[in-house]
N, C-alpha and C positions, 0 to 999 in steps of 0.2 A: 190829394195830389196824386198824381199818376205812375203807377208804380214804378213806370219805365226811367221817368228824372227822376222819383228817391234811387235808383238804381245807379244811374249816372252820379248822380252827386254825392254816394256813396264810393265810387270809385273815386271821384275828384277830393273827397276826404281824405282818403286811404291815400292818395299820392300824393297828398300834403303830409298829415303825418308823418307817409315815410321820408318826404324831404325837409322835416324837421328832426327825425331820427338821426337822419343820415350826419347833419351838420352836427349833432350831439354825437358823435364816433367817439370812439379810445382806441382807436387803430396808430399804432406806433405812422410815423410818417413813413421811414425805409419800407416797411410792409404797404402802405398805400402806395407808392410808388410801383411795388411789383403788381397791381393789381388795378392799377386804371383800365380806363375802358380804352379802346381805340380812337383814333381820331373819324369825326366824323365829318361828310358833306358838309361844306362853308359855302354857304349863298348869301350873295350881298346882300345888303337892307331894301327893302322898298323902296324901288327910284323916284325921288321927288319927297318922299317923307324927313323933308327938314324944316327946321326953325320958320320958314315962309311960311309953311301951309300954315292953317288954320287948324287948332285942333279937331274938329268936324271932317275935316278932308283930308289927313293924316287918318283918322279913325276908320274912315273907309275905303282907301287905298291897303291899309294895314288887313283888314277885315277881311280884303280879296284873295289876299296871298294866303293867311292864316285857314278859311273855309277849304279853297284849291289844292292845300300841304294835307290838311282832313282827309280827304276825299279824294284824293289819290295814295295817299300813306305814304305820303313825302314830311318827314320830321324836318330837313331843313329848309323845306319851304313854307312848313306849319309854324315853323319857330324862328325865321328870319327876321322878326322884329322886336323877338324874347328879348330881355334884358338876361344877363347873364345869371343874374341871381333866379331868374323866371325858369332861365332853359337847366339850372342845375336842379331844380325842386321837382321841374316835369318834362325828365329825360327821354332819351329815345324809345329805352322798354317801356314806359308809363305810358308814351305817346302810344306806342305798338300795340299795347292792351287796350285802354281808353277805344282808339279809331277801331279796333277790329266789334270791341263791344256797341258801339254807337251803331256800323250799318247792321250789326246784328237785330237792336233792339228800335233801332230810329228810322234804317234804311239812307234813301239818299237824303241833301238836303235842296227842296225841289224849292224854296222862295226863302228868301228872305228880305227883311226890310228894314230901314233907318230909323231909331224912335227919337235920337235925340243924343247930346254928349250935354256936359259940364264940367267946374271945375272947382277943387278944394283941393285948399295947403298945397299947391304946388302938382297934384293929378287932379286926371283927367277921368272920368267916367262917360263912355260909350254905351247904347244899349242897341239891339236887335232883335226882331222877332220871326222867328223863323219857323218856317213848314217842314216836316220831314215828312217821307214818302209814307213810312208806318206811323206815322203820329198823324193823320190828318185832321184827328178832332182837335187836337192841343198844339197850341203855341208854344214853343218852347223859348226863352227870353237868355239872348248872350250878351252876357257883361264883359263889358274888356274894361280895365285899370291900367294908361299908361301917362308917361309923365317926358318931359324934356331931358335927354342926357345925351352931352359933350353934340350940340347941336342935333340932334335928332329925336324923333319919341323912339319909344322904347316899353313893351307892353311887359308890366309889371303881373299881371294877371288874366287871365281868359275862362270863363268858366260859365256853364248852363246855372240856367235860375227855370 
C-alpha cells in the first residue's frame, strides 16, 4: 500500500480516536461551557438533497460540495452535509490538518469518478475513484457512509480507502 494512504489513514484514525476521546471527557459541564469553541460559518445543505433524490444522485451532488470545501479549505462547505455527530468527530482543526496534509502529500484532486452506491440497515455506501495531481500512478478510493435524517441524507462518514 502506498505510503502516502497509510499516512492519510493514519491521520483519519488519529481523528477518530480523538473524537471518541473527546465524547469519553470528565470535564465538569460549567468548565466546558467556558471553553467551547466559537461558532462557526452555517451553509445550508446541498440544494436538492432530499428524500426525492435517489440515493446515487444525493451521493453526488453531496460529493461536489464535500471535494470543493477540500480544496478550497472551506470546513463548512466540506461538512455541509455532515451529520452532526460526523461534523463533532471531524471538526474544523481536524479538517485544517487533514486538507493542508492531503495537497501536501496528494496535491490537487485532478479526476474523479462514480463506482457505484448501495444500501444496508437503513445507510448508504458511495464509492469514488479519484486522481490526485501527486498520486498519478494510484487510485485513491472514497467512501462516503450516509443515511436519511428528518428528510434529508446526511453523511455519516467520508474517508480515503
Amino acid at each position: 500500500m502506498n505510503s502516502v494512504i497509510k499516512g492519510f489513514m493514519s491521520i483519519c484514525a488519529i481523528a477518530t480516536f480523538a473524537a471518541f476521546l473527546t465524547g469519553c471527557s470528565t470535564t465538569p459541564k460549567a468548565q466546558e461551557a467556558t471553553t467551547a469553541a466559537p461558532p462557526q460559518e452555517v451553509v445550508p445543505p446541498t440544494p436538492g438533497v432530499g428524500e426525492q433524490d435517489p440515493p446515487e444522485v444525493a451521493a453526488k451532488k453531496m460529493i461536489d460540495s464535500t471535494m470543493k470545501g477540500l480544496a478550497d479549505g472551506n470546513y463548512a462547505l466540506y461538512s455541509r452535509d455532515f451529520s452532526e455527530k460526523h461534523k463533532e468527530a471531524f471538526n474544523k482543526a481536524k479538517f485544517d490538518d487533514a486538507a493542508a496534509w492531503i495537497k501536501e502529500n496528494f496535491g490537487a484532486c485532478e479526476k474523479i469518478e462514480f463506482l457505484g452506491s448501495w444500501q444496508r440497515r437503513g445507510y448508504f455506501l458511495a464509492l469514488w475513484k479519484a486522481k490526485y495531481s501527486k498520486t498519478k500512478d494510484d487510485d485513491i478510493i472514497l467512501e462516503m457512509c450516509f443515511k436519511k435524517e428528518a428528510g434529508t441524507y446526511k453523511i455519516e462518514a467520508f474517508k480515503p480507502r
